[in-house]
N, C-alpha and C positions, 0 to 999 in steps of 0.2 A: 378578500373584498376590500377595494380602496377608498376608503374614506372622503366622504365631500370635501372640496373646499371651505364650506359653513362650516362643519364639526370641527374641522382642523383648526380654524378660526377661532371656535369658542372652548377647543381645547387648551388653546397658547394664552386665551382670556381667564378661562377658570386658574390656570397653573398659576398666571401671574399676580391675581386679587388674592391668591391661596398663598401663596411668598408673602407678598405686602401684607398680612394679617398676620400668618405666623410672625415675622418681623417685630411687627408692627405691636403684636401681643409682650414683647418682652420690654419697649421701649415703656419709660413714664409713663402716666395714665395725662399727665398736661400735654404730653406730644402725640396726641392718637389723634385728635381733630387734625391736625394737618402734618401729615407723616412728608416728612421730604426725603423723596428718592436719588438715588444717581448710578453711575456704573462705574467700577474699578476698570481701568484702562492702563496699560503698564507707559509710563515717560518714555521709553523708546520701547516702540511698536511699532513695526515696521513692512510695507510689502516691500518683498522682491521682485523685483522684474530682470526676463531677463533680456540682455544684450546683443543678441546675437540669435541668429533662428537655424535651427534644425533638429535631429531627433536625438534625443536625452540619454547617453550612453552607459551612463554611470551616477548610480548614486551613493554618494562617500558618506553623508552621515543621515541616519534615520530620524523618520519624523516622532518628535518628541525626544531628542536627543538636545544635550549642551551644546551650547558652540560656542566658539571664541570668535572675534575679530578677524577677519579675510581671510577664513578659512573655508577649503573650496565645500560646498553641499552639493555638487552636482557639476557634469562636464557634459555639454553638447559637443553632437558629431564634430572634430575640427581637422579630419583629413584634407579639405580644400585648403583651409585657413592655411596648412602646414605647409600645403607642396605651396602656397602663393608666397609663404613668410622665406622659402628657404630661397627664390628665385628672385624676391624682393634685395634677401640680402647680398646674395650673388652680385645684381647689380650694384646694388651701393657698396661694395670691396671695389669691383671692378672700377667704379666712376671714383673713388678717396684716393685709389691705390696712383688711377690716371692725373688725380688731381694734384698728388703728389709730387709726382715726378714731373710735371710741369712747372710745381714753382722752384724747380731746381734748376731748372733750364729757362726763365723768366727773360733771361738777359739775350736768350735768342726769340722771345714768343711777345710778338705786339698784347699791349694790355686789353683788348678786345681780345683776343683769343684765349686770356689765363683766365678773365669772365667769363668765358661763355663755359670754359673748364668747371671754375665752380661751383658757375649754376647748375650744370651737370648734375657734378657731387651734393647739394644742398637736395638738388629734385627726387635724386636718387634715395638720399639719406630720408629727407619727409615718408617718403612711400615704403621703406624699410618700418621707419618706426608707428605709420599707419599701417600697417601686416603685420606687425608683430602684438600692438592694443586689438586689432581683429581678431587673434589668437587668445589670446589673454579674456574676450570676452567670451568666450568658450565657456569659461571656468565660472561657474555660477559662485559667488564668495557673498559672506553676511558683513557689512557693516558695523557690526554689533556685537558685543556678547550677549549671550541669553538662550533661548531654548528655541526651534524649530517648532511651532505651534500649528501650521497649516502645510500640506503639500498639494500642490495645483495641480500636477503633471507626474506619471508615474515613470518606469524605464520603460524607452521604447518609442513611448510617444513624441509627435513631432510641436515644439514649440516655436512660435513668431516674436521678431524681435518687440520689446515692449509688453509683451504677455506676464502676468503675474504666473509668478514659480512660485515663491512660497510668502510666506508669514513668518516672521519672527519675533519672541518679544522676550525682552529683560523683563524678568520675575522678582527683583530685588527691589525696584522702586516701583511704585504705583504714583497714581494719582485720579482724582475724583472730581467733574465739573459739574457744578450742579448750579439753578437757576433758580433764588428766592427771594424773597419778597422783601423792600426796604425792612418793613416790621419785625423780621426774622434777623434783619440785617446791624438792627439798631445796635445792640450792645455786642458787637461782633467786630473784630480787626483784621488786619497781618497779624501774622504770627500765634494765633490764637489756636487752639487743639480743640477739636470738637468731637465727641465719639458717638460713635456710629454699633450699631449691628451688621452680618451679612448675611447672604443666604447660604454659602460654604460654610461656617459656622455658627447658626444659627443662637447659638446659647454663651459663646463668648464675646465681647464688648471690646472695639475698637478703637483707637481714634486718629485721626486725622488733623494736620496743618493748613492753615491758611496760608496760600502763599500767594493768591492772585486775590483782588477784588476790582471786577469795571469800574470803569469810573465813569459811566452810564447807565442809565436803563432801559432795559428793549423798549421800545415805543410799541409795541403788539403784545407783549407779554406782561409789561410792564415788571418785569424781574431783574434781576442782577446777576450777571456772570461772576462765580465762585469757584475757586481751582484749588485743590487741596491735595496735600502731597501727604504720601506714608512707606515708609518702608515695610517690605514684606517679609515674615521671617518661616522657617521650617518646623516640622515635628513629622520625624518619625523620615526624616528624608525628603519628606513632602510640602509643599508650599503652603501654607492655611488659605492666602486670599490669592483664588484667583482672576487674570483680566476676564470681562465680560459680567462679571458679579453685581446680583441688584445688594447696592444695602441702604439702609435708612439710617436715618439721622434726626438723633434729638433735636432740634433748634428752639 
């Protein structure tokens, strides 16, 4: 039987007032009047989209797998791309090879004629190297290092260009925005460490850098944008904090 919309609702309400108390229970007993929250979000977190549309032929590295920097996670169908790149290049040998051998014979060929030669060759050569980035966007590659966090699209299915493929996020850096009040703000800087709790580790003690402060405040919220940076470390193989994590903070 599936569950209302309202249940669900005040399932994800109970879960999250049940986080912020346990939390909330471990911080100071002067920090429980007003528990400030935020989310761990990794500094590079990233969609993919992909560039190119057709059906998903191959998938090179699994979800929840490392990756490194432009390394391919996925290649769309590119048998069109291939037979256009290889007739692309045809012509542009063809139009460099003619271009060639006209400015050797220049001394017989009006300068209108060795122009109109190598705009040939130029036109040719463009439309080569636009078949060849067509091909190339085939090859779905990460920007990033980091880990493979989401897959949008499995093998088989058909993708449109601009469609999100995946999710990726470096697990090494984090960082934390949170929105608090001048009063919170007062005896606070740059560069100041402020430690926190999380929900992935509930019973060990964090902290965090200030590395941004607005230099405003919302005019609705009346709060201050705060950006705080941490690196993330392992045990046992495994990451301790991960993105999406609520935690609280002493202030």
């Amino acid at each position: 039987m599936t569950a209302s919309p309202q249940k669900i609702r005040l399932s994800t309400l109970t879960l999250t007032l049940t986080t912020l108390a346990t939390l909330s229970a471990l911080m100071p007993l002067s920090s429980l009047a007003t528990p400030t929250s935020g989310i761990l979000t990794g500094k590079q977190q990233i969609i993919i989209k992909a560039k190119s549309q057709g059906e998903i032929i191959a998938i090179k590295i699994a979800e929840g797998s490392s990756i490194r920097k432009d390394d391919v996670i996925a290649i769309i169908d590119d048998k069109q791309e291939s037979i256009e790149l290889q007739l692309a290049k045809s012509e542009y040998i063809t139009a460099k090879n003619d271009f060639e051998k006209n400015k050797q014979l220049k001394k017989y060929l009006s300068l209108d004629e060795l122009n109109k030669k190598e705009n040939e060759f130029l036109k040719k050569k463009s439309a080569y190297d636009l078949k060849n980035l067509s091909l190339e966007n085939t090859r779905i590659t990460s920007p990033i290092n980091g880990i493979i966090a989401k897959r949008y699209y499995n093998l088989g299915e058909t993708v449109a260009s601009g469609d999100k493929v995946y999710e990726v996020v470096n697990m090494d850096d984090l960082i934390i925005e949170l929105d608090i009040t001048p009063a919170q703000l007062k005896n606070l800087k740059q560069g100041d460490s402020i430690p926190f709790h999380a929900e992935d580790a509930p019973h060990k003690k964090f902290s965090a850098q200030i590395s941004f402060i607005a230099p405003t405040i919302d005019s609705v919220s009346g709060s201050i944008r705060v950006i705080l940076e941490l690196k993330n470390f392992k045990e046992k193989n495994s990451y301790v904090l991960k993105p999406g994590s609520l935690v609280i903070f002493d202030l």
